[in-house]
TORVO-437631 format. One record per residue (C-alpha): residue in three letters; x, y, z; residue number from 1. Coordinates in steps of 0.1 Angstrom, whole numbers, plus 5000, padded with zeros to 4 digits. Example, Ala and Ser with C-alpha at 12.3 -4.5 7.8 and 13.67 -1.06 7.14 Angstrom:
% TORVO-437631
+------+------+-------+------+-----+
! type ! east ! north !   up ! seq !
+------+------+-------+------+-----+
!  ALA ! 5123 !  4955 ! 5078 !   1 !
!  SER ! 5137 !  4989 ! 5071 !   2 !
+------+------+-------+------+-----+
END
This chain:
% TORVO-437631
+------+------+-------+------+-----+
! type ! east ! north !   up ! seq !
+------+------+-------+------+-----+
!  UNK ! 4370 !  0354 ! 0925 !   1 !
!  UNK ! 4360 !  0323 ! 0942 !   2 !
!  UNK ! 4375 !  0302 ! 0967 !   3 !
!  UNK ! 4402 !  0280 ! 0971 !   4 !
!  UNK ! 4408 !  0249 ! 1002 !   5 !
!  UNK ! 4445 !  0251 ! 1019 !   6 !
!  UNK ! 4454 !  0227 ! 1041 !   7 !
!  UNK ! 4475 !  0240 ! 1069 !   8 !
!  UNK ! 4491 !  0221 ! 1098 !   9 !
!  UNK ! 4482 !  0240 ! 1130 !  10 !
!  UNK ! 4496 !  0228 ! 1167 !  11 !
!  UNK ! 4483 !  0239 ! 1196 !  12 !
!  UNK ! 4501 !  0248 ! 1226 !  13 !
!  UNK ! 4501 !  0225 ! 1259 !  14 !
!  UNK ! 4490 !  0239 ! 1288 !  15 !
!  UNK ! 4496 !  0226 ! 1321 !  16 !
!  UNK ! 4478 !  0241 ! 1352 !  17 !
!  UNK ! 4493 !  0239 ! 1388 !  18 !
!  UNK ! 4468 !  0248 ! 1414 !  19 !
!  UNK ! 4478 !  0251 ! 1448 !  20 !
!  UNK ! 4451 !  0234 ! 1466 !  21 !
!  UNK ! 4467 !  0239 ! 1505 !  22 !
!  UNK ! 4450 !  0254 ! 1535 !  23 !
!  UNK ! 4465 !  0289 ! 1528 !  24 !
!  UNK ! 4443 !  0292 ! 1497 !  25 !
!  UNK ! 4410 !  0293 ! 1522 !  26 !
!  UNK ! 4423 !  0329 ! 1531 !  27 !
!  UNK ! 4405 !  0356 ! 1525 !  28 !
!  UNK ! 4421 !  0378 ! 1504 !  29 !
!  UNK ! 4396 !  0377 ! 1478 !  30 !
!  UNK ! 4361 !  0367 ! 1478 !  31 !
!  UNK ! 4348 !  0343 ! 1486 !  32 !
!  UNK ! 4386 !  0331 ! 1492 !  33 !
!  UNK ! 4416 !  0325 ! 1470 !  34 !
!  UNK ! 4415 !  0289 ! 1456 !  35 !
!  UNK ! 4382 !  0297 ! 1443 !  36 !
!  UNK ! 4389 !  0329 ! 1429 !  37 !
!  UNK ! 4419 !  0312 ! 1411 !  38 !
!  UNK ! 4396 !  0284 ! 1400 !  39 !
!  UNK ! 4373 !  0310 ! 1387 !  40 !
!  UNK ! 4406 !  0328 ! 1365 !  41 !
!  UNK ! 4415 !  0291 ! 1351 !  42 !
!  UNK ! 4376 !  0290 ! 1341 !  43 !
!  UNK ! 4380 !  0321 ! 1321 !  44 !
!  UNK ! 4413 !  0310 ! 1309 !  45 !
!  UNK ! 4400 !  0281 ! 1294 !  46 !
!  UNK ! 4368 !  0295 ! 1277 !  47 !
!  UNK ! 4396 !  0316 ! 1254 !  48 !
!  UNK ! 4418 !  0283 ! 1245 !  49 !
!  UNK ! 4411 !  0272 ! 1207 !  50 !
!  UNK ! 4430 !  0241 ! 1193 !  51 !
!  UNK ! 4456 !  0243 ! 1225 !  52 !
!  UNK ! 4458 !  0215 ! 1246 !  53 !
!  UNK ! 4451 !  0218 ! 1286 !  54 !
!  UNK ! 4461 !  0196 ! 1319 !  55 !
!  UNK ! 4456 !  0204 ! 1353 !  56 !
!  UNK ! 4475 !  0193 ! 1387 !  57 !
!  UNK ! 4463 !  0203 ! 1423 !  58 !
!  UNK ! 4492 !  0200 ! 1448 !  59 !
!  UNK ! 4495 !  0210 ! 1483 !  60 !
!  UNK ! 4525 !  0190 ! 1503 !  61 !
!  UNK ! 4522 !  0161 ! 1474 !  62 !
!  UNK ! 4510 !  0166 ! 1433 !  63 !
!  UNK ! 4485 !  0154 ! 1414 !  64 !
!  UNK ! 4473 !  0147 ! 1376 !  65 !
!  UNK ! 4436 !  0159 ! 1383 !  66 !
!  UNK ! 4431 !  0159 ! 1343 !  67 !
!  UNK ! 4458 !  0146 ! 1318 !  68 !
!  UNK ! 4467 !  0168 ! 1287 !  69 !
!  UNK ! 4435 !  0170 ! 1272 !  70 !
!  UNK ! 4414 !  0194 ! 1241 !  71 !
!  UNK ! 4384 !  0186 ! 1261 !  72 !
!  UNK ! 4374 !  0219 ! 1276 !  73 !
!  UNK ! 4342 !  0204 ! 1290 !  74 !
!  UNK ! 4356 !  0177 ! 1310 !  75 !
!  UNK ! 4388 !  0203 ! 1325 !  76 !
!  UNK ! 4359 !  0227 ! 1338 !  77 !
!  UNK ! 4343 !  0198 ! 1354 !  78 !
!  UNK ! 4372 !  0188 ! 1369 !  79 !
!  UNK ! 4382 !  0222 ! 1378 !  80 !
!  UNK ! 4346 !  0223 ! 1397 !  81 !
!  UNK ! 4353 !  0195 ! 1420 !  82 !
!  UNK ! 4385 !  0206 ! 1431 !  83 !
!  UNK ! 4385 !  0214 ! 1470 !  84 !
!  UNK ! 4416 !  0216 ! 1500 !  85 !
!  UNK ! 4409 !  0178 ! 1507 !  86 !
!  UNK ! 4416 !  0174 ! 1465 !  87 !
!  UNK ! 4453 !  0164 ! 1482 !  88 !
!  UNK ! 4453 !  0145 ! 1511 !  89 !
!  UNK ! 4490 !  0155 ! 1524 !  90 !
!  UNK ! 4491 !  0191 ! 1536 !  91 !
!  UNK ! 4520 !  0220 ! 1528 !  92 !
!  UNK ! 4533 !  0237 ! 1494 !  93 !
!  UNK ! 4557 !  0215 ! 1474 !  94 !
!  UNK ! 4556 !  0238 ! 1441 !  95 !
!  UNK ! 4588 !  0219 ! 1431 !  96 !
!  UNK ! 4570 !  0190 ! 1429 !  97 !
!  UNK ! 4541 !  0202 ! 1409 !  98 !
!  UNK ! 4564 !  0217 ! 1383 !  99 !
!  UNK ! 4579 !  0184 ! 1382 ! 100 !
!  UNK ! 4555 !  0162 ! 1376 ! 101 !
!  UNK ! 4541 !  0184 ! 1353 ! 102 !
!  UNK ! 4573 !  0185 ! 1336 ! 103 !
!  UNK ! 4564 !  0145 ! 1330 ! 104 !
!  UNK ! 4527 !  0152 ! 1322 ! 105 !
!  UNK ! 4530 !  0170 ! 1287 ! 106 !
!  UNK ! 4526 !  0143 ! 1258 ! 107 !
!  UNK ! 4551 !  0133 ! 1234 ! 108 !
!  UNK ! 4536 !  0154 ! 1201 ! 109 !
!  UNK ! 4544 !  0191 ! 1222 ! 110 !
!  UNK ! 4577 !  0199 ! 1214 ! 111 !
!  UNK ! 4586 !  0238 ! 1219 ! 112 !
!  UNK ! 4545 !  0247 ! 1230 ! 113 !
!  UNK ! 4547 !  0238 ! 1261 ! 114 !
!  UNK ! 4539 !  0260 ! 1293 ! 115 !
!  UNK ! 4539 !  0256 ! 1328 ! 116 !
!  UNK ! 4508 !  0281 ! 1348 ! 117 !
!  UNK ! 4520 !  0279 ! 1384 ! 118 !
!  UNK ! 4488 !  0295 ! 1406 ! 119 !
!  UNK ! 4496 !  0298 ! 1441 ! 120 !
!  UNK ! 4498 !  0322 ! 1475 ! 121 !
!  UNK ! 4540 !  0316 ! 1471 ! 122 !
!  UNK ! 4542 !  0302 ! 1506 ! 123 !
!  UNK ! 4565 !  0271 ! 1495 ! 124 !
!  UNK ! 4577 !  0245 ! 1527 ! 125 !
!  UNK ! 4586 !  0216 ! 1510 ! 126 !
!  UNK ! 4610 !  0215 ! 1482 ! 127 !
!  UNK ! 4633 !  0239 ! 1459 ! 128 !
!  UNK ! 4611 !  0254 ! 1438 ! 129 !
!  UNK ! 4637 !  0272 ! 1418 ! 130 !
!  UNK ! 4655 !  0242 ! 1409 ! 131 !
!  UNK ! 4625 !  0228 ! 1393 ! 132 !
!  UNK ! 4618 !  0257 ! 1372 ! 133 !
!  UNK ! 4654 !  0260 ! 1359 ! 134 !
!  UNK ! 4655 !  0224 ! 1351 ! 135 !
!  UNK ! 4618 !  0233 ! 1333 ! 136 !
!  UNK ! 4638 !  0261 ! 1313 ! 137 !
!  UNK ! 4667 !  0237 ! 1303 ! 138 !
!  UNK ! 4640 !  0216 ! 1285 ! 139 !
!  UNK ! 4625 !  0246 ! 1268 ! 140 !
!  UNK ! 4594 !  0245 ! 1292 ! 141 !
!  UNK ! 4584 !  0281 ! 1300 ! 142 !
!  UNK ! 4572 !  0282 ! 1334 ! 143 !
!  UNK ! 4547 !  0315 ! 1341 ! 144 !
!  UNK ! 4533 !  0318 ! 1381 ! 145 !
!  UNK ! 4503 !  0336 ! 1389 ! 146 !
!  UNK ! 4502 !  0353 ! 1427 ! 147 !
!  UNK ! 4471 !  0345 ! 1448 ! 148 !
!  UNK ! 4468 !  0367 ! 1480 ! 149 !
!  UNK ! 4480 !  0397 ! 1495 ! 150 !
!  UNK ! 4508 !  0408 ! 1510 ! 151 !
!  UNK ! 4493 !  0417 ! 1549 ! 152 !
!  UNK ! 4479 !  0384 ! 1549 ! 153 !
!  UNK ! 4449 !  0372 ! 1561 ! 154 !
!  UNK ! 4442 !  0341 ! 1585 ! 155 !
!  UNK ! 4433 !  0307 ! 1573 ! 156 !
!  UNK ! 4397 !  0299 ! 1586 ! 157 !
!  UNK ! 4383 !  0267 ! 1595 ! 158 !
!  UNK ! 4356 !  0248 ! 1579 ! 159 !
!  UNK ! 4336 !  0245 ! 1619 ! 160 !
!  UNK ! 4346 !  0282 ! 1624 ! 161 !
!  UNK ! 4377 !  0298 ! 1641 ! 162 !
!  UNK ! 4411 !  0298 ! 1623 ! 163 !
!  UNK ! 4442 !  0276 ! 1619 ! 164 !
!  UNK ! 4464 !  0283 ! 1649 ! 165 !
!  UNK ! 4503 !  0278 ! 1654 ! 166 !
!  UNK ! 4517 !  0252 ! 1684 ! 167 !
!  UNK ! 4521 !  0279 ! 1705 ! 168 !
!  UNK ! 4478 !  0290 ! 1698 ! 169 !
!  UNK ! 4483 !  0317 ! 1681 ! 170 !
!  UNK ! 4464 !  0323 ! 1647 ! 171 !
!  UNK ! 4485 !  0314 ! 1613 ! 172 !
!  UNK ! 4486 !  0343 ! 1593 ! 173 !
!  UNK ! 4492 !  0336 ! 1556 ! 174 !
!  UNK ! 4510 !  0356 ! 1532 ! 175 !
!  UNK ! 4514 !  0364 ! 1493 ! 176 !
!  UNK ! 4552 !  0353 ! 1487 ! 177 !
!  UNK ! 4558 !  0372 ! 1457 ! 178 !
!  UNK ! 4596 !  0368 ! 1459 ! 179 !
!  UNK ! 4596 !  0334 ! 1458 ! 180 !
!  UNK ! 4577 !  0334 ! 1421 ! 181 !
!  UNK ! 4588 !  0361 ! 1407 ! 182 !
!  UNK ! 4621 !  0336 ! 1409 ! 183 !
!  UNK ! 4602 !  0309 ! 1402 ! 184 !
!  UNK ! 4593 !  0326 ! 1366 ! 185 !
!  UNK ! 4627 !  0346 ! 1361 ! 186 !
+------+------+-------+------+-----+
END
């Protein structure tokens, strides 16, 4: 009977985020479009995180640090609330880049909790995504990707009404690349 104080030394995982910010993510898919519904999952996500450590990078044709490696859930919804398409100012899907630079963004006290949440439509046109996650493997990063979108596609709308269209004026139609991250992850 009684009770008795036992110190215990508890790390928390590091979390990094990847949030495809590009045009694509103003489809329709879901409502009211993907990128917010995404930014509504990573809200949820971090309401469950205890004593784990969180970061979060937008990237569309360049990446980001929007919020370093942080325990301040407060500030990361914050920052997760002003996040937009014009969050990057360079255009396209360089996923290999995000991983990358996420790959440098993790502190020096993680050493095997350490996670990569890539949360995107797929639709990669700048880099090898692949090769980035392999190299995050090979340093004991696991790299998880998250599939915003469907697979009929939907068109990307425009914020004065009408849709992104193609050189030739036809409307863009964009699609969930599943492929792509299920490699990405394998």
């Amino acid at each position: 009977i009684g009770a008795r104080l036992k110190e215990t030394n508890r790390k928390g995982a590091e979390i990094m985020i990847a949030l495809d910010v590009s045009n694509s993510m103003l489809a329709e898919d879901y409502s009211p479009n993907r990128l917010e519904r995404a930014k509504l999952a990573i809200s949820r996500l971090v309401d469950k995180l205890h004593g784990d450590r969180i970061g979060l990078i937008v990237f569309a044709g360049q990446s980001f640090v929007q919020l370093p490696i942080t325990t301040d859930y407060v500030s990361a919804k914050i920052f997760l609330n002003s996040i937009n398409t014009e969050s990057v100012p360079v255009q396209g899907t360089s996923i290999g880049s995000a991983i990358e630079l996420a790959l440098r963004s993790f502190s020096d006290q993680s050493d095997k909790s350490r996670a990569i949440i890539i949360i995107t439509d797929g639709e990669n046109h700048e880099d090898d995504p692949v090769a980035a996650a392999k190299m995050a493997a090979d340093m004991g990063v696991r790299v998880f990707t998250i599939g915003v979108g469907s697979k009929e596609g939907k068109f990307i709308p425009l914020p004065e009404g009408g849709y992104i269209t193609d050189s030739e004026g036809e409307n863009v139609v964009t699609r969930l690349d599943d492929e792509t991250l299920r490699k990405i992850a394998e």
